[in-house]
N, CA, C and O of each residue as an XYZ file, in Angstrom:
292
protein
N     162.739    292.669    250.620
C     163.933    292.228    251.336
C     165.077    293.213    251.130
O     165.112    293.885    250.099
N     165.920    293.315    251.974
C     167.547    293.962    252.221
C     168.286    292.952    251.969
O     168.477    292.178    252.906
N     168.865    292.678    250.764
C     170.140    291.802    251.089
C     171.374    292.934    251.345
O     171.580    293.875    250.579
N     172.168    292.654    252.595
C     173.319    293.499    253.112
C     174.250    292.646    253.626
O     174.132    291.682    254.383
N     175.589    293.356    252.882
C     176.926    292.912    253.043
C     177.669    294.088    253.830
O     178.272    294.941    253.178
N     177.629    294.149    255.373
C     177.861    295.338    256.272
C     179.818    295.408    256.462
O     180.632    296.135    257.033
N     179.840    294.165    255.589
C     181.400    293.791    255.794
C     182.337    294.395    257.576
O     182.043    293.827    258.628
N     182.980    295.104    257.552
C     183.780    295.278    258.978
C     182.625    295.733    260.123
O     182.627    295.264    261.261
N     181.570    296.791    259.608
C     180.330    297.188    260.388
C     179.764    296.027    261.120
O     179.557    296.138    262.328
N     179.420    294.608    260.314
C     178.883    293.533    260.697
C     179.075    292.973    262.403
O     178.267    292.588    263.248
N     180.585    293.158    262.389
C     180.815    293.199    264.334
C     181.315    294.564    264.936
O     181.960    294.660    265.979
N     180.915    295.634    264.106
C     181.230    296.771    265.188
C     180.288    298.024    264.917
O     180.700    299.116    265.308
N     179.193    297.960    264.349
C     178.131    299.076    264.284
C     176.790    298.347    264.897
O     176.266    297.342    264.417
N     176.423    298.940    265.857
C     175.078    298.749    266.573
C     173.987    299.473    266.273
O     172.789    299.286    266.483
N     174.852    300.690    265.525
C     173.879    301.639    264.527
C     173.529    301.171    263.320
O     173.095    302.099    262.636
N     173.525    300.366    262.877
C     173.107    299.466    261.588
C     172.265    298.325    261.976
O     171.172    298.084    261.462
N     172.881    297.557    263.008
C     171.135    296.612    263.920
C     170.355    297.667    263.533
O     169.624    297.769    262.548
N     170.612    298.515    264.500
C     168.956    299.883    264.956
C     168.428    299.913    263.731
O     167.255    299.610    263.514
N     169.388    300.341    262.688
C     168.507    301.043    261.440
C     167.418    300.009    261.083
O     166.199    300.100    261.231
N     168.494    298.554    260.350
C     167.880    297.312    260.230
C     166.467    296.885    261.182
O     165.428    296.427    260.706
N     166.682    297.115    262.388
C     166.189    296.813    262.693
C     164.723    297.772    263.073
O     163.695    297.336    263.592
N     164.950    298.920    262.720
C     163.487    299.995    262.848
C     162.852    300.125    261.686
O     161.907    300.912    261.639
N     163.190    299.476    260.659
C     162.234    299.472    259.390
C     161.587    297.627    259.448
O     162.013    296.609    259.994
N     160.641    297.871    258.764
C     159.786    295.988    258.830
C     159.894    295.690    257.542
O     158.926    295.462    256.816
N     161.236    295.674    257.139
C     161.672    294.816    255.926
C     162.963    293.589    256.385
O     164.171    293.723    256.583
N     162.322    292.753    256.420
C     163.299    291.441    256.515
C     164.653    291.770    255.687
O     164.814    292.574    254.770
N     165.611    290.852    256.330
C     166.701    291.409    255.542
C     167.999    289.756    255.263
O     167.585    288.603    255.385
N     168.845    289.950    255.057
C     169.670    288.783    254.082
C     170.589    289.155    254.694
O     170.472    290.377    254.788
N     171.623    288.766    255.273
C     173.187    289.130    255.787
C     173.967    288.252    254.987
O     173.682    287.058    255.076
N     175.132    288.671    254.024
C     175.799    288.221    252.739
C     177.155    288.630    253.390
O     177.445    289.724    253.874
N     177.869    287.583    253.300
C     179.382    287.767    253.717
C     179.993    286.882    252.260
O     179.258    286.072    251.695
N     181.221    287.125    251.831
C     181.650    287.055    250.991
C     182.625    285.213    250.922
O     182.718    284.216    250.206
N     183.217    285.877    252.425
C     184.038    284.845    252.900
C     183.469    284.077    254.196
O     182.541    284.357    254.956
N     184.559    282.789    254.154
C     183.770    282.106    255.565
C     184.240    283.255    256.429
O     185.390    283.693    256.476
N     183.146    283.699    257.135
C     183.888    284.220    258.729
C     184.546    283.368    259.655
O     185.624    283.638    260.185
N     183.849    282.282    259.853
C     184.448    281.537    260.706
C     185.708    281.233    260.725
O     186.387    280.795    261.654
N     186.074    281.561    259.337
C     187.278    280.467    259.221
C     188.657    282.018    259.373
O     189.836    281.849    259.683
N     188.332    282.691    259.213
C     188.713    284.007    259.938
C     189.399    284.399    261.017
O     189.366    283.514    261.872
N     190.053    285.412    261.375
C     189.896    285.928    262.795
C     188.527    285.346    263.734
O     187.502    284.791    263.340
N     189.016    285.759    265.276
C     188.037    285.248    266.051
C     187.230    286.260    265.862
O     186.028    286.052    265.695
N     187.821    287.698    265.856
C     186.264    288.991    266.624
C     185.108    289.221    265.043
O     183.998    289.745    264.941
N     186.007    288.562    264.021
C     185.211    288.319    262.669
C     183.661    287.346    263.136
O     182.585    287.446    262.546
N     183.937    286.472    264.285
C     182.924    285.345    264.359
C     181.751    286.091    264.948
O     180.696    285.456    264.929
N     181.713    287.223    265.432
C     180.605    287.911    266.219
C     179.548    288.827    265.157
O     180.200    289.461    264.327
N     178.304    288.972    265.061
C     177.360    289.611    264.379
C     176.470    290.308    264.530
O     175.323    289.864    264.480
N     176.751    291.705    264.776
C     175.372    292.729    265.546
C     173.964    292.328    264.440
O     172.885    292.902    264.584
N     174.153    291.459    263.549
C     173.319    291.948    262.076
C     172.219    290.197    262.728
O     171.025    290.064    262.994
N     173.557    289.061    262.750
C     172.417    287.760    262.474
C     171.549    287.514    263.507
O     171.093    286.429    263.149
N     170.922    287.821    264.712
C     170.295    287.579    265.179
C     168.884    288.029    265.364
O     167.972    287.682    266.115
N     169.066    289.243    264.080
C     167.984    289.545    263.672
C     167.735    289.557    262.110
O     166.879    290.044    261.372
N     168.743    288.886    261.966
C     168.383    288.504    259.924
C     167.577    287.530    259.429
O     167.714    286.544    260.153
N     166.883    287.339    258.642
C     165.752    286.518    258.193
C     166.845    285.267    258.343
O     166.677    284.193    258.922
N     167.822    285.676    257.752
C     169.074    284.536    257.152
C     170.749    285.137    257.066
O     171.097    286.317    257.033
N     171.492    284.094    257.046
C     172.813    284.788    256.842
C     173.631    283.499    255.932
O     173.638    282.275    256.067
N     174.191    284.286    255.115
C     174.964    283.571    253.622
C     175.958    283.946    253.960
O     176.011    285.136    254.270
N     177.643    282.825    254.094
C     178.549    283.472    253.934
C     179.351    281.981    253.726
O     179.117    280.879    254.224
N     180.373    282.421    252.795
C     181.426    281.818    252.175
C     181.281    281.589    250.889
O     182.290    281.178    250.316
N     180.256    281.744    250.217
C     179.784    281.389    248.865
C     180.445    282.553    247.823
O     179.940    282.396    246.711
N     181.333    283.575    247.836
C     182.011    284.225    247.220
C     180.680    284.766    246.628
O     179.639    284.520    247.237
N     180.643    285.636    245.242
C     179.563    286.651    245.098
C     178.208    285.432    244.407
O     177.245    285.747    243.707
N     178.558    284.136    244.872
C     177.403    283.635    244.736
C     176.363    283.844    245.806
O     175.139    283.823    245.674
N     176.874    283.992    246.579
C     175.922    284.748    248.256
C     174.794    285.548    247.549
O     173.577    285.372    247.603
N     175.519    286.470    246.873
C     173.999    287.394    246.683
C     173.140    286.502    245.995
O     172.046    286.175    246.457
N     173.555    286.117    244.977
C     172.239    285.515    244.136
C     171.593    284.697    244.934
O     170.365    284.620    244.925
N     172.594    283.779    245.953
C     171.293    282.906    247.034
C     170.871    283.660    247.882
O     170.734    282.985    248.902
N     170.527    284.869    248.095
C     170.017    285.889    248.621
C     169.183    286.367    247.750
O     168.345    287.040    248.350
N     168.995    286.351    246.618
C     168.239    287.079    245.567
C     167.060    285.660    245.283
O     165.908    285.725    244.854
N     167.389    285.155    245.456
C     166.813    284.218    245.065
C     165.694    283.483    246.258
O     164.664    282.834    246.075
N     166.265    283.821    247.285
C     165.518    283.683    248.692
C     164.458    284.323    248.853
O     163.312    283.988    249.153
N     165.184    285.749    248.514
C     164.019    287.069    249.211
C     163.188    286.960    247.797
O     162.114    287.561    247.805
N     163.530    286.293    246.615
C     161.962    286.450    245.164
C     161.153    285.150    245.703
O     160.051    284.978    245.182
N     161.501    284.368    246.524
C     160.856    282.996    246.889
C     160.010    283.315    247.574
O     158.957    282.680    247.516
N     160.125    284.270    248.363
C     159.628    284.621    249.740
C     158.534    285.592    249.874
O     158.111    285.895    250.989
């Protein structure tokens, strides 16, 4: 697994889908904060519609439920 926190990239690199998305390793999308609760253009995600999963608001507990996902898995 990739767990990745693309932070500002997350809604504005399409070159990071591609990458993500041309290797066949599942991957974790980890946001720190709620997005939602955010700006609006924060609510958009080149990353989740191809992420195994996406964690966000859990502060740096995100990763570990990401770490803990991808050893389950």
């Amino acid at each position: 697994y990739i767990i990745i926190n693309a932070a500002a990239y997350t809604h504005t690199s399409v070159a990071i889908r591609d990458a993500l998305s041309a290797v066949d390793i599942p991957f974790v999308e980890v946001h720190l904060s709620n997005v939602y609760k955010r700006e609006a253009f924060r609510h958009h995600s080149y990353l989740s519609s191809t992420a195994q999963g996406v964690i966000a608001g859990l502060g740096a507990f995100g990763y570990e439920a990401a770490l803990l996902y991808a050893l389950a898995g």
